[in-house]
VEXMIMI-71210 format. One line per 10 residues: number of its first residue (from 1); their letters; for each residue y, z, x of N, C-alpha, C, CB. Coordinates in nm, 2 decimals. Atoms other than C-alpha are relative to their C-alpha. Glycine has a CB too. Example, Ala and Ser with C-alpha at 12.3 -4.5 7.8 and 13.67 -1.06 7.14 Angstrom:
2
1) as) -0.12 0.00 0.09 -0.45 0.78 1.23 0.12 0.00 0.09 0.00 0.12 -0.10; -0.11 0.00 -0.09 -0.11 0.71 1.37 0.11 0.08 -0.08 0.05 -0.14 0.04 .
***
This chain:
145
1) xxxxxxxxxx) 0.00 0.11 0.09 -5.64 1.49 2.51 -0.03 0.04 -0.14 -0.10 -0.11 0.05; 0.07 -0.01 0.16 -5.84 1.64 2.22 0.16 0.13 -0.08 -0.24 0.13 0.04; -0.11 -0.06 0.06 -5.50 1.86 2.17 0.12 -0.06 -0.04 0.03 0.08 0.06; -0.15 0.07 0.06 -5.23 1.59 2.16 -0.09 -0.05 -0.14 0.08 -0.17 0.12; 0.09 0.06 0.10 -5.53 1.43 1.89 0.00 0.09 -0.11 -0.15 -0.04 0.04; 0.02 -0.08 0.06 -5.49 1.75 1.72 0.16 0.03 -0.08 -0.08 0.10 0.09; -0.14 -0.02 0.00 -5.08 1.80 1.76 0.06 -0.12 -0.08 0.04 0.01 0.15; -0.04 0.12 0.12 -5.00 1.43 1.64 0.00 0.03 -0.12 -0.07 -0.11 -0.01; 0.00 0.00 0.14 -5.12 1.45 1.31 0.05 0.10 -0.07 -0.10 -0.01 -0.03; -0.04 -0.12 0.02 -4.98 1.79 1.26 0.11 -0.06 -0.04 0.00 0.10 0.09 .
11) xxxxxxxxxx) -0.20 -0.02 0.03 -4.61 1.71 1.35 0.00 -0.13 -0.12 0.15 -0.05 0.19; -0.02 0.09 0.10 -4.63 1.39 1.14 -0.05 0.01 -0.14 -0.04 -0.11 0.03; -0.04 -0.09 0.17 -4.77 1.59 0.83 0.11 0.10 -0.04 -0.13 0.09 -0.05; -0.09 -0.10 0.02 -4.52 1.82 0.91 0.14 -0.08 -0.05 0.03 0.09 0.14; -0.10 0.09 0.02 -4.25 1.55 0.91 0.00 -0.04 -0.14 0.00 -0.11 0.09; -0.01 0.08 0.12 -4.36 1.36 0.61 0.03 0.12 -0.11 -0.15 -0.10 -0.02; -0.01 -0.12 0.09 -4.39 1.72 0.40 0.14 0.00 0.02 -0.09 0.14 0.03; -0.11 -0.08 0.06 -4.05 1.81 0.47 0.09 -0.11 -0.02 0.07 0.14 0.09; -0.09 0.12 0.10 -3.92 1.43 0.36 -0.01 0.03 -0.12 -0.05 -0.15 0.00; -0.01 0.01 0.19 -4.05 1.48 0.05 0.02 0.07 -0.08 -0.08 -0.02 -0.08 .
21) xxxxxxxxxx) -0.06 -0.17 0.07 -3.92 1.83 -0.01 0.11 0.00 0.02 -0.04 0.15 0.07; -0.14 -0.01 -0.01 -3.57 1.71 0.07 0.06 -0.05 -0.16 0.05 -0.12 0.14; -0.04 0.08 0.13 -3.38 1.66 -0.30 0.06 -0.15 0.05 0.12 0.10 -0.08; -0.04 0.15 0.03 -3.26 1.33 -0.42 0.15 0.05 -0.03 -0.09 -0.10 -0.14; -0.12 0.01 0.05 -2.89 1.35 -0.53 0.06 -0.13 -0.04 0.07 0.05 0.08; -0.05 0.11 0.10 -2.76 1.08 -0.80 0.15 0.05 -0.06 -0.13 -0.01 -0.12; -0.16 0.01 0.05 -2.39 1.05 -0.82 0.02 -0.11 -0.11 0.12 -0.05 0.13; -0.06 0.10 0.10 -2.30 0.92 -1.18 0.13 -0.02 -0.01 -0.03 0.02 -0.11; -0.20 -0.03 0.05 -1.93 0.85 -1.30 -0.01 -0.05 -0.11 0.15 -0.09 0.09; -0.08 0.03 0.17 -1.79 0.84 -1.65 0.10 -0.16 0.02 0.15 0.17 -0.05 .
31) xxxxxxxxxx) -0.05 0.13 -0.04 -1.71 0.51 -1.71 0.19 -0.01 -0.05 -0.12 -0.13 -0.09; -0.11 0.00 -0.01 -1.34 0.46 -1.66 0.08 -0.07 -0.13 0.01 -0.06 0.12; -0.05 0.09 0.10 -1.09 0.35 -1.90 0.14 -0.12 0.07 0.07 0.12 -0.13; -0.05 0.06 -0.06 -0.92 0.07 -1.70 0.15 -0.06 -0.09 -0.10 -0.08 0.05; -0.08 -0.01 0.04 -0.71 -0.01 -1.96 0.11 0.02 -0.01 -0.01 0.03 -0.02; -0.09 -0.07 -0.02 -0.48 0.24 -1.93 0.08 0.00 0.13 -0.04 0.10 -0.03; -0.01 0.08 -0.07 -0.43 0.12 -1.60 0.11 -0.06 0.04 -0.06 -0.06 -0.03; -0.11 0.14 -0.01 -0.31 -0.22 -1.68 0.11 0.06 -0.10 -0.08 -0.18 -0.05; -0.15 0.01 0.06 -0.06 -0.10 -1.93 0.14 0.13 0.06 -0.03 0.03 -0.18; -0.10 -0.11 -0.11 0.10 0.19 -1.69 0.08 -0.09 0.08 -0.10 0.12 0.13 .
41) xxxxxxxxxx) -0.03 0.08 -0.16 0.11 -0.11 -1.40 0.15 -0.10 -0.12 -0.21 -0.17 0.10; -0.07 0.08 0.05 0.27 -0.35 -1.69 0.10 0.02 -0.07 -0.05 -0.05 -0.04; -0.16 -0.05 0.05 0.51 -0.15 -1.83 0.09 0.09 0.06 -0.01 0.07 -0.11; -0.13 -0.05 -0.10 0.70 -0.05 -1.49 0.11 -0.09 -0.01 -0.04 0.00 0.17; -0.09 0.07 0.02 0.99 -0.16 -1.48 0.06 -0.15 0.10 0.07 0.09 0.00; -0.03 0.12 -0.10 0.98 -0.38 -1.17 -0.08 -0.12 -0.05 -0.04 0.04 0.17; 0.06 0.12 0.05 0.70 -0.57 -1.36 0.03 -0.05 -0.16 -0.15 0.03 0.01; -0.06 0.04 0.11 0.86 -0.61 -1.68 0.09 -0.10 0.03 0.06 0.10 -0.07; -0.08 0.07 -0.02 1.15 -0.76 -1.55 0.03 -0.05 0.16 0.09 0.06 -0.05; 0.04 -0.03 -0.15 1.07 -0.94 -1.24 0.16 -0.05 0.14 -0.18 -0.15 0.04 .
51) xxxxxxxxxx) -0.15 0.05 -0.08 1.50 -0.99 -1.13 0.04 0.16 -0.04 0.13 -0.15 -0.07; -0.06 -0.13 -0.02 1.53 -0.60 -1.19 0.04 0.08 0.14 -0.08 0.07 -0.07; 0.01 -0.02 -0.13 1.63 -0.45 -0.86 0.10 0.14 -0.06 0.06 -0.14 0.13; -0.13 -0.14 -0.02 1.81 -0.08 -0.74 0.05 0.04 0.12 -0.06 0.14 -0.04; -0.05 -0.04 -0.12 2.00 0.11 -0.52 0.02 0.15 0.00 0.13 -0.08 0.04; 0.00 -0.10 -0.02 1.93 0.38 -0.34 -0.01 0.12 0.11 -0.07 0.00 -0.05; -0.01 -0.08 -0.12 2.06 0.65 -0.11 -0.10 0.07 0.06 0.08 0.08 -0.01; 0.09 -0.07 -0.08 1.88 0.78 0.10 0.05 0.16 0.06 -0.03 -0.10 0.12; -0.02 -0.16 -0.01 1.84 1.18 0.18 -0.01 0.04 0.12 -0.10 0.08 -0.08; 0.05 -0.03 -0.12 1.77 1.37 0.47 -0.12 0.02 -0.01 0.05 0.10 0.06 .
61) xxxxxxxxxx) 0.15 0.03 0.04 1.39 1.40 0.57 -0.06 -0.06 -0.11 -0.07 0.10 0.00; 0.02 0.10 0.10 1.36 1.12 0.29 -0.08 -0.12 0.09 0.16 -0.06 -0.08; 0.04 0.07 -0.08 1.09 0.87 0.41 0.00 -0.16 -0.12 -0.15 0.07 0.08; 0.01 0.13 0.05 1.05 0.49 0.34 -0.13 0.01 -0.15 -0.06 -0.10 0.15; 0.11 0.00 0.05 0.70 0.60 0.16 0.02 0.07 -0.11 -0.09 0.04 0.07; -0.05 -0.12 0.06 0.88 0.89 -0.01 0.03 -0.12 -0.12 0.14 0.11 0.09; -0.10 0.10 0.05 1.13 0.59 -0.17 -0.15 -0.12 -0.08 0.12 -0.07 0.16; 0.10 0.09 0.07 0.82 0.32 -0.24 -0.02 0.06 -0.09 -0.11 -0.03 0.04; 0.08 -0.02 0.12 0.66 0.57 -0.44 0.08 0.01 -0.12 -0.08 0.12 0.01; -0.05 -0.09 0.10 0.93 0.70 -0.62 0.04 -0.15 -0.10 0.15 0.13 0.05 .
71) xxxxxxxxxx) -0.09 0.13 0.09 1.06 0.33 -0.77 -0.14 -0.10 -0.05 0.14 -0.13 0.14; 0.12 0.13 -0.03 0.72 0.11 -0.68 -0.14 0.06 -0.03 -0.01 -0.07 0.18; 0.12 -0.04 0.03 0.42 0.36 -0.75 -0.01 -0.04 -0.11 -0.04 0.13 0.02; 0.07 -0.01 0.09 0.23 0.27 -1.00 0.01 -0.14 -0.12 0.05 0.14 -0.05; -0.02 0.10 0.09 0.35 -0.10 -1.04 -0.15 -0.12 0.03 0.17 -0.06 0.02; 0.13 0.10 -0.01 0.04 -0.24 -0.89 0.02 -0.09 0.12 -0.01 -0.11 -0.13; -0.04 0.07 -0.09 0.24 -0.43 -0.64 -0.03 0.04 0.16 0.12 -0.01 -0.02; 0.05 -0.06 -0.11 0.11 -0.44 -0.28 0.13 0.07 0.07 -0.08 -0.09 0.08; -0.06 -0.13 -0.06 0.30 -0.15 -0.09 0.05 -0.09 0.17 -0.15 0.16 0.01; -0.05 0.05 -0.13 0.30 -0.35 0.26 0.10 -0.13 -0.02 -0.13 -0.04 0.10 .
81) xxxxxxxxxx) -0.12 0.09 0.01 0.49 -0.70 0.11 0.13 0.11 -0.05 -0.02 -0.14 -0.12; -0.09 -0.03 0.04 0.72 -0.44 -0.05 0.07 0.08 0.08 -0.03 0.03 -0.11; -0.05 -0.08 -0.14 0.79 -0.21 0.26 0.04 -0.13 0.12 -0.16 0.11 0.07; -0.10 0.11 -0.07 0.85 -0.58 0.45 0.13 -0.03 -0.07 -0.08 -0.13 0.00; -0.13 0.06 0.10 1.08 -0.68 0.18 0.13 0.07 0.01 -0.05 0.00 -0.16; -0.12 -0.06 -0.05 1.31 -0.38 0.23 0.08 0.02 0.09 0.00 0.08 0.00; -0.08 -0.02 -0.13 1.35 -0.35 0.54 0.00 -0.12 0.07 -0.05 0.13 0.09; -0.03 0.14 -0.02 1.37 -0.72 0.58 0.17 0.03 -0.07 -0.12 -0.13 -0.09; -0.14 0.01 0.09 1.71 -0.69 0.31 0.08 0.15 0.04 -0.04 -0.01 -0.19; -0.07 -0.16 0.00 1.81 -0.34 0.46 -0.02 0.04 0.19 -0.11 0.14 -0.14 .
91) xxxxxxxxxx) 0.06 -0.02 -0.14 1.81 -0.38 0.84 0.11 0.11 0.05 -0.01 -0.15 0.11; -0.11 -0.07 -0.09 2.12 -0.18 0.89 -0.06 0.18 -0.04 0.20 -0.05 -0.07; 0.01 -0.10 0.02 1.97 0.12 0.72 -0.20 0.04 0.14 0.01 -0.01 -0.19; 0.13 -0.04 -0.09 1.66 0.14 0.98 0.01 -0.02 0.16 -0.12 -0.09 -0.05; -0.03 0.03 -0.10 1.63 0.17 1.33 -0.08 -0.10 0.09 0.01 0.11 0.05; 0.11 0.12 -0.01 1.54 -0.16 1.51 -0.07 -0.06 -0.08 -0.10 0.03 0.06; 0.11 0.07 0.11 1.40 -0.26 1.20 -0.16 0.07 0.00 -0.03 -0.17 0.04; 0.15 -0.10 0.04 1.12 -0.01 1.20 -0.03 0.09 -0.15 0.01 0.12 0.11; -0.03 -0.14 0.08 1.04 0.14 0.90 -0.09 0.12 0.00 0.01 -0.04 -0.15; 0.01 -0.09 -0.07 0.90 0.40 1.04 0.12 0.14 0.04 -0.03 -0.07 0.10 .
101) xxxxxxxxxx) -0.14 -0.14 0.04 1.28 0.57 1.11 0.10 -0.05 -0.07 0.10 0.06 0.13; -0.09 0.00 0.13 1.51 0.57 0.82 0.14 0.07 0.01 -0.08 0.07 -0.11; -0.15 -0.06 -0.01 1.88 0.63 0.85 0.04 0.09 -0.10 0.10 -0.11 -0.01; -0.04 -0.09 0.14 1.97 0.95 0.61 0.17 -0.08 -0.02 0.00 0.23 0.04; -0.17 0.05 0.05 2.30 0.87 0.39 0.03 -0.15 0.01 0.13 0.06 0.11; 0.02 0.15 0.04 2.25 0.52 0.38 -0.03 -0.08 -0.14 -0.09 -0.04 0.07; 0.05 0.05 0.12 2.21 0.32 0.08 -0.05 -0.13 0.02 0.09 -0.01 -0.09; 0.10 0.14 -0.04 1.93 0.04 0.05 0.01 -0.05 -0.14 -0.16 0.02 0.06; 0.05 0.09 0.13 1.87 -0.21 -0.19 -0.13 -0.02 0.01 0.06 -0.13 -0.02; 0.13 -0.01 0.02 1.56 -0.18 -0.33 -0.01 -0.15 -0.07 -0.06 0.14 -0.09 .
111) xxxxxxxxxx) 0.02 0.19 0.08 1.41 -0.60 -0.42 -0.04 0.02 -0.14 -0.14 -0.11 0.08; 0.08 0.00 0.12 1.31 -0.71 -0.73 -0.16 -0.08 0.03 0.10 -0.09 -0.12; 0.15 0.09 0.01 0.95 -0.91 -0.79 0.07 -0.14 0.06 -0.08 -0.02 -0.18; 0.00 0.18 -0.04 1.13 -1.27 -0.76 0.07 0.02 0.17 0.14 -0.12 -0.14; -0.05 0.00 -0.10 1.34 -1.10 -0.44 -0.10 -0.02 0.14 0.08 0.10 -0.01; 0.12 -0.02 -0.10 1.02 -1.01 -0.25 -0.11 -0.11 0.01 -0.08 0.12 -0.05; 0.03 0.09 -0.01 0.85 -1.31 -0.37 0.01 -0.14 0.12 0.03 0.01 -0.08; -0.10 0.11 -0.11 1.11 -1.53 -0.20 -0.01 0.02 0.13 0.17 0.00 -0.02; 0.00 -0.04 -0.17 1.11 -1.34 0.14 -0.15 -0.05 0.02 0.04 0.19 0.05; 0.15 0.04 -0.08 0.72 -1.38 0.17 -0.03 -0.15 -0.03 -0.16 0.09 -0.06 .
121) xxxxxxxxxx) 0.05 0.12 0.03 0.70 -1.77 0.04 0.17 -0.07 0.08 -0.06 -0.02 -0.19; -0.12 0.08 -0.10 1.04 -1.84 0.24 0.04 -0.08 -0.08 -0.05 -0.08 0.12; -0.05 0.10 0.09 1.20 -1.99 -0.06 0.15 0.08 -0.02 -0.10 -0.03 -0.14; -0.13 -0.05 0.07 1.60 -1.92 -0.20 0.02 0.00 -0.08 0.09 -0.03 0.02; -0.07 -0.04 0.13 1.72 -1.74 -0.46 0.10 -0.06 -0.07 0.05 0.10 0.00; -0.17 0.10 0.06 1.98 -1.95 -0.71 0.04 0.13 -0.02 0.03 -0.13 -0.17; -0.05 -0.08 0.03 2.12 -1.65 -0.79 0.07 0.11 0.11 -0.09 0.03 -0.06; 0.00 -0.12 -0.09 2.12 -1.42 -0.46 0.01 -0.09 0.14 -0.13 0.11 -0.01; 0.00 0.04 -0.10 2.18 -1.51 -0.11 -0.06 0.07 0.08 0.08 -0.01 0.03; 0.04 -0.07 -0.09 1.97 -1.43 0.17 0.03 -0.01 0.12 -0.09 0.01 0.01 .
131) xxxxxxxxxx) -0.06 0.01 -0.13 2.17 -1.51 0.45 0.05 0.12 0.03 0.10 -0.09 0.01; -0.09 -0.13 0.01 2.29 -1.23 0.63 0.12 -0.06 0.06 -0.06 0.15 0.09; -0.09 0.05 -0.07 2.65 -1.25 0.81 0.02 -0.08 0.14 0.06 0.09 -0.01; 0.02 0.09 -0.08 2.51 -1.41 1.09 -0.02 -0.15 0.00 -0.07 0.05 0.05; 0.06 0.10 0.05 2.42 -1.72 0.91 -0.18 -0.02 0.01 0.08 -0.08 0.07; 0.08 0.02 -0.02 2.08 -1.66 0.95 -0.07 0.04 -0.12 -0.02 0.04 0.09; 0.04 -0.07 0.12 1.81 -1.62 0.69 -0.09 0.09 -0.01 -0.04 -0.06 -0.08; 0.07 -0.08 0.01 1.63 -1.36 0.58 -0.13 -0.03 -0.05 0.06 0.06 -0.05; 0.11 0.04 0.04 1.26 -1.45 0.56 -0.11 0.09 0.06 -0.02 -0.14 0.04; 0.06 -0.07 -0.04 0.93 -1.30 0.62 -0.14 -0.11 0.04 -0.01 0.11 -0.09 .
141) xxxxx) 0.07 0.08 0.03 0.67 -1.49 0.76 -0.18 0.08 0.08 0.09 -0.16 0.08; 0.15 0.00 -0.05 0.29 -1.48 0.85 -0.13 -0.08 0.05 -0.03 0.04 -0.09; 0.05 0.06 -0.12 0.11 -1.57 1.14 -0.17 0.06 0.01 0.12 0.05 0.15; 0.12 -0.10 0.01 -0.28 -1.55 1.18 -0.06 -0.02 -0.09 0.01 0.12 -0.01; 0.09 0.04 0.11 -0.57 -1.53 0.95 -0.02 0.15 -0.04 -0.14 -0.08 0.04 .
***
């Protein structure tokens, strides 16, 4: 008994000593210039002009993500409506509608802002048709919370 009475207080001065001999580490950061930012996001071209749209072949080992970045990085726009949106308007270029595998030598139409708009709020373009040749339309919808 008189040695655990002796052993306790040991290990728990031992413990507490080497807490307070452990450093602190304080991560600062330079405060950002956000700025620059918003005028990179606002002067893409998909957000300047939100009926701008393109078309674009596709390569071998060319991925869906490859293609986002290269047209859609850096406009601000979320990445998953805009990866629905293509391959919602571009089913022939994917397999099953996955975009996951990507048909090389294909050409897709890449949406604009009001195209991608319309597919996720299920509304029609005066201008553009989203029927495909089946008579059916092209919509995207969302189920869930």
């Amino acid at each position: 008994m008189r040695y655990l009475t002796f052993v306790i207080p040991c290990l728990f001065g031992i413990a507490m000593n080497a807490a307070i001999a452990e450093p602190i580490v304080v991560l600062t950061y330079a405060a950002r210039d956000n700025g620059a930012v918003e005028d990179a996001a606002s002067s893409h071209p998909f957000r300047m002009d939100p009926d701008y749209s393109e078309m674009h072949e596709v390569v071998q080992d060319e991925t869906l993500g490859h293609i986002m970045n290269a047209y859609y990085g850096g406009s601000g726009m979320n990445m998953k409506f805009v990866e629905m949106a293509i391959v919602q308007m571009n089913r022939h270029a994917f397999v099953r509608g996955n975009p996951n595998f990507l048909y090389a030598k294909k050409t897709i139409r890449l949406p604009s802002l009001n195209q991608i708009k319309a597919l996720a709020t299920g509304t029609k373009l005066e201008n553009s048709s989203s029927e495909g040749s089946s008579g059916r339309t092209n919509e995207i919808y969302f189920f869930g919370g």
